[in-house]
N, C-alpha and C positions, 0 to 999 in steps of 0.2 A: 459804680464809682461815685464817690461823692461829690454833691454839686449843690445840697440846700442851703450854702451861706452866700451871701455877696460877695462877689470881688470887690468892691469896696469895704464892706464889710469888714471882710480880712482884713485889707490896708490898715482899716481905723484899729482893728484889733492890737494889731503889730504895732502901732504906733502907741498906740495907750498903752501897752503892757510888754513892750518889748520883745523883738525875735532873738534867738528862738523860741516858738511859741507851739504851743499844742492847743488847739480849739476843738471843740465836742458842741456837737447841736443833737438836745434832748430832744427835739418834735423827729428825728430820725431816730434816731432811739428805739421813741416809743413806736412808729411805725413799724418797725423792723418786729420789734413786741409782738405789735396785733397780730402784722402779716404770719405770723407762726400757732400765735394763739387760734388765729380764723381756718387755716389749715388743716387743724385738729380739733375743730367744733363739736364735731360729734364722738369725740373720744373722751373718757373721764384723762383729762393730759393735765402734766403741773410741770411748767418751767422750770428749771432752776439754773440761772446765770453764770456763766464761768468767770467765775472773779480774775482768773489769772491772768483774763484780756487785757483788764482793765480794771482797778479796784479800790478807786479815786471815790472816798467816802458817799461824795454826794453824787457820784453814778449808780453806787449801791442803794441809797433811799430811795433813788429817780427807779429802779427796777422793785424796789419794795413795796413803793405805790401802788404800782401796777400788778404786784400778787405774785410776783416771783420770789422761788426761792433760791437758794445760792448752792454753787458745788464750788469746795475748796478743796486745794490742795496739800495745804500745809495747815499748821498751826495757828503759823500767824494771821493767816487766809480766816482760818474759824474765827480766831479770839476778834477779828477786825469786822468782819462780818456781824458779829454780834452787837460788836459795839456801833453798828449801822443800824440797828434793831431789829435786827432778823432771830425770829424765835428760833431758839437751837435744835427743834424739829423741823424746822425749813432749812436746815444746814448739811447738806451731804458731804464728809470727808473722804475725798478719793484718795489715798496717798501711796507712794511708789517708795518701794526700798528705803522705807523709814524705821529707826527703835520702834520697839514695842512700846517704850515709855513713851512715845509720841502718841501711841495709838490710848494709851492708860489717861492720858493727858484729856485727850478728847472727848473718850467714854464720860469720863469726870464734867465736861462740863455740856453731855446731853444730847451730843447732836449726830446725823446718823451716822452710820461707818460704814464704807464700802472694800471689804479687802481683795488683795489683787495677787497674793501667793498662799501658797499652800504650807508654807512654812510659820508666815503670821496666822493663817486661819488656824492652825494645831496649836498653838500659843493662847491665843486669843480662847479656844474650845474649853484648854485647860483651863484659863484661867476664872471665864465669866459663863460659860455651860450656855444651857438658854436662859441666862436672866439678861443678857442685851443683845439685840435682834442684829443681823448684819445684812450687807448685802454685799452677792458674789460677784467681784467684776472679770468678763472673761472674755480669752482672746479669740476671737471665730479664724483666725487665720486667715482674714481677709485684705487685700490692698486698697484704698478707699481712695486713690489718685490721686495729686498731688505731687510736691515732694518726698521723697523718702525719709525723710525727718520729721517730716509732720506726719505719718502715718504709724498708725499705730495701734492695728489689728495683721498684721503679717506675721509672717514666721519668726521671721527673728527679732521681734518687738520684745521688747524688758515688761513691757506691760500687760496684766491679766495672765488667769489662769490659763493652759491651752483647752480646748472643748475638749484636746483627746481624754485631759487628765480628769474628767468629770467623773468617773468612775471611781476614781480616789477619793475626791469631794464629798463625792456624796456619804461614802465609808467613815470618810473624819468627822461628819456632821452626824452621821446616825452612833459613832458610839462615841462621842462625845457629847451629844446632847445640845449643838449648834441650833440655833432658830434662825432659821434665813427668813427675810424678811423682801427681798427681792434682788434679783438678778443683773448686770450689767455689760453693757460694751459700749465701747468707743474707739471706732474706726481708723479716725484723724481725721483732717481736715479736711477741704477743697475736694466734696464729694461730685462728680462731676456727674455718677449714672444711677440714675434713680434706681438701676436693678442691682446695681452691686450694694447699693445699702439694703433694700428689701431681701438680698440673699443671706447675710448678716440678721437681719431681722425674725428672717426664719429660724434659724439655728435656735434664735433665743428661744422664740415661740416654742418650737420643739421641747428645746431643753425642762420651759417653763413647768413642763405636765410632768417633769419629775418631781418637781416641790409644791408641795400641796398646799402652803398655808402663807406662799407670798401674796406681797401688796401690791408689788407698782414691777412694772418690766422698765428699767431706765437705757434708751436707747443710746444715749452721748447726745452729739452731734455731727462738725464738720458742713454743713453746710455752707457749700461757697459762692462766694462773693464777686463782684466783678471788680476788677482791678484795672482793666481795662477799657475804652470806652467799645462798647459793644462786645465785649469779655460774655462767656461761658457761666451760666452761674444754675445752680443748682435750682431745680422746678420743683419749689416746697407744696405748690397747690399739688400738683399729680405726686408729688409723695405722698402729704393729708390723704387723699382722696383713697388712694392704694392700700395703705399703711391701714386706714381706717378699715376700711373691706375687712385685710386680715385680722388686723386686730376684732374687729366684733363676731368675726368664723370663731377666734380663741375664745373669747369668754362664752361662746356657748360651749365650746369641748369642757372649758376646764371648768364650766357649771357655779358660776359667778363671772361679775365684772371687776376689774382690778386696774388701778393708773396704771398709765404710760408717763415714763419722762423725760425730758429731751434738757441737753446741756450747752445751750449754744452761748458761743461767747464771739467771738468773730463776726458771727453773723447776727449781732445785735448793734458792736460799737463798729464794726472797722470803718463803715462807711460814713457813722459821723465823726468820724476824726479828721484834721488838719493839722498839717507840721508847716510853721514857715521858718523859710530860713533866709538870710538876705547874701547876697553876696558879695564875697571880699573881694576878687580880684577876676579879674579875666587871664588866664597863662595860655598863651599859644607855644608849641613846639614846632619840632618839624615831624612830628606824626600826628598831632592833636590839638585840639582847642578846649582847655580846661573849664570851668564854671566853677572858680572854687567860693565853699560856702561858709559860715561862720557857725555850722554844728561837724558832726562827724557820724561815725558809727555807732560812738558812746551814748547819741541822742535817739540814731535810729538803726538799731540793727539788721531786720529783714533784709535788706538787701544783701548785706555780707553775708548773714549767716545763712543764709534760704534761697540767695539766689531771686529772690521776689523781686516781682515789677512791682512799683508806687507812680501813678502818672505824675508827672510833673506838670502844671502850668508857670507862666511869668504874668505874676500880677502885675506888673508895674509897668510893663510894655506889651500886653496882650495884641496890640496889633502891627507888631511889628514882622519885619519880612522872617522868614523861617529859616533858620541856620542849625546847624549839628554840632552838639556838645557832650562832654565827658563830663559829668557832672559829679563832685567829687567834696570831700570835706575836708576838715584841719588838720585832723589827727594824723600823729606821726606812726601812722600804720599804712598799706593800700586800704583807703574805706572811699571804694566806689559805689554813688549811687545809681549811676546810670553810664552804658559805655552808647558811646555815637547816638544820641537821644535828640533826634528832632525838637527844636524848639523856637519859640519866637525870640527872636533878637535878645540876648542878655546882657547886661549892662551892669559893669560895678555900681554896684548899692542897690542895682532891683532885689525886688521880693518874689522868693521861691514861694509855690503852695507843691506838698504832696502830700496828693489825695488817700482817702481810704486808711487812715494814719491812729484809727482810734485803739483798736486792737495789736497787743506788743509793741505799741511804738513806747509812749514812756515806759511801762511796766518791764522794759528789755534794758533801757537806759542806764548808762555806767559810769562814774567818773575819772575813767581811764585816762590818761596825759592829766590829771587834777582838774578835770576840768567841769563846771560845774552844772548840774542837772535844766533843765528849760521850767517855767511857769507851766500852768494849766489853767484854760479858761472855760466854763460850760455858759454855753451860749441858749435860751431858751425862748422864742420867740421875737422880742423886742428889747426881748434884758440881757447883760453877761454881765458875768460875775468870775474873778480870780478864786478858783478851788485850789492850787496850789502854787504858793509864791515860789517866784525862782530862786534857786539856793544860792549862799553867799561861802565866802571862804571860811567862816564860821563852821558852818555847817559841816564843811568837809576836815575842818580838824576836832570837831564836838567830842567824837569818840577817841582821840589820842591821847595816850598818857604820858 
């Protein structure tokens, strides 16, 4: 759970740049960085960032710094990336039930390709043989706990090849003249047991010694987070630790060493994010006592769409006595953020913080009821600086004609 800005801090933040607000503290960041990098010391490992967290230009340089490279999902993900200066060989496109001309699109401008059906891979075979290298993403059939939305190695996942159909794969690659270049999966998120991802991890391993001439096993991610205070979060050192073991058994079988690489995105920003939001009114019924707030769902979706916990504190009256609130936004939708949520005393016009807000909270962000998107502040030690102004009515009719 995130905790390395002031409570003051925030206040002043909110106050200078207006709520609603999105704050990012990069010395969390970068630790969340190391903590993964040091984990995997003794492995040749190469990060690559999931932009789709969070893909706010200057979080992408703050992760370029530090030697990562990026997994995108889209297009626009690549071309943005790039223009972050991420060399288009540090750019891995993972993309899902997209044209081929998206995929023609990205070949064009360099960066790697990861395909995830058997229907683009016989396309892609025909069209580019082995003159551009791929790599396979596949589904091990595994649930990686969580949500069921956010996972996304099970059976009935849209995503990745299934391991049964590898026997096809491998057919379309030898007589087409495919170069696999290396292999993938991605579980989902909020991996809770270090042995259901190592059982995942096998599979690959296995798989690996059918392809003679890859580079790197790309493992995803999913490592989770605590959202909670004293929350559940995934034990990345005994993963390293583990993870390593087998991995250095594989490269003696497969008679060289070859990267490992891990895609986390969650578990680099969620925990330096902050959402504040102030509130508009207090409503009591005769079932409930409201905390309504001046964002919605449009600024933070996880909770509607995932069902996700975000702690909430009250900045503005942190010591006040403890009461029970239904913590709710504007939009003319239900967009509950909290139902019966303990909290200290709330008072129209205090200041909401919810924590852990860095991951999908803007990047989800919609202007449903017209209503207009929040600022972004990264916060870096003793400086913060506005990375994105909050949108004006302009904005929201720029594209009408």
């Amino acid at each position: 759970m995130s905790t390395s800005i002031a409570q003051q801090e925030l206040i002043r933040l909110a106050a200078e740049y207006g709520a609603p607000l999105y704050v990012y503290d990069a010395q969390t960041m970068r630790r969340q960085y190391r903590k993964l990098e040091d984990a995997f010391k003794e492995c040749q490992v190469k990060i690559h960032y999931a932009m789709k967290a969070l893909s706010n230009i200057h979080v992408l340089q703050l992760f370029r710094e530090l030697g990562a490279g990026l997994d995108a999902v889209s297009l626009e993900e690549v071309r943005i990336g790039l223009l972050a200066g991420y060399p288009p060989e540090d750019i891995l496109y993972t993309p899902n039930c997209v044209s081929f001309a998206e995929i023609e699109e990205c070949v064009a401008l360099g960066v790697k390709l990861n395909i995830d059906n058997i229907s683009i891979l016989e396309q892609f075979g025909h069209r580019y043989g082995a003159s551009v290298p791929v790599c396979i993403r596949v589904n091990p059939h595994i649930m990686a706990g969580g949500h069921y939305k956010i996972s996304t190695g099970h059976i009935d996942s849209k995503f990745g090849i299934s391991i049964h159909q590898m026997r096809h794969v491998e057919r379309l690659i030898s007589s087409l003249g495919i170069k696999v270049e290396g292999i993938h999966m991605h579980t989902g998120s909020d991996i809770l047991d270090v042995d259901v991802f190592l059982n995942g991890a096998e599979l690959l391993f296995d798989l690996a010694l059918s392809f003679p001439d890859i580079a790197y096993i790309d493992f995803g991610s999913g490592f989770k987070v605590g959202y909670k205070p004293d929350d559940v979060t995934t034990d990345v050192a005994l993963l390293g630790k583990r993870l390593t073991e087998r991995y250095q058994r594989f490269c003696k079988e497969y008679g060289r060493e070859i990267q490992i690489h891990f895609e986390p995105g969650k578990f680099l920003v969620s925990e330096a994010g902050y959402f504040l939001a102030k509130v508009n009114v207090i409503k009591q019924t005769t079932a409930t006592v409201f905390a309504g707030l001046d964002t919605g769902f449009n600024h933070l979706m996880r909770p509607t769409l995932y069902d996700a916990y975000h702690h909430i504190t009250n900045l503005s009256h942190p010591h006040g006595r403890q009461r029970v609130y239904t913590v709710v936004g504007y939009i003319c939708e239900t967009d509950t953020f909290a139902w019966d949520r303990p909290l200290k005393e709330v008072r129209e016009g205090d200041l909401l913080c919810f924590h852990n807000a860095g991951a999908y909270g803007f990047m989800m962000a919609s202007n449903y009821n017209s209503r207009l998107r929040p600022a972004e502040v990264l916060v870096d030690g003793d400086t913060d600086k506005l990375i994105r102004r909050r949108e004006t009515l302009d904005d929201l009719l720029a594209t009408q004609l």
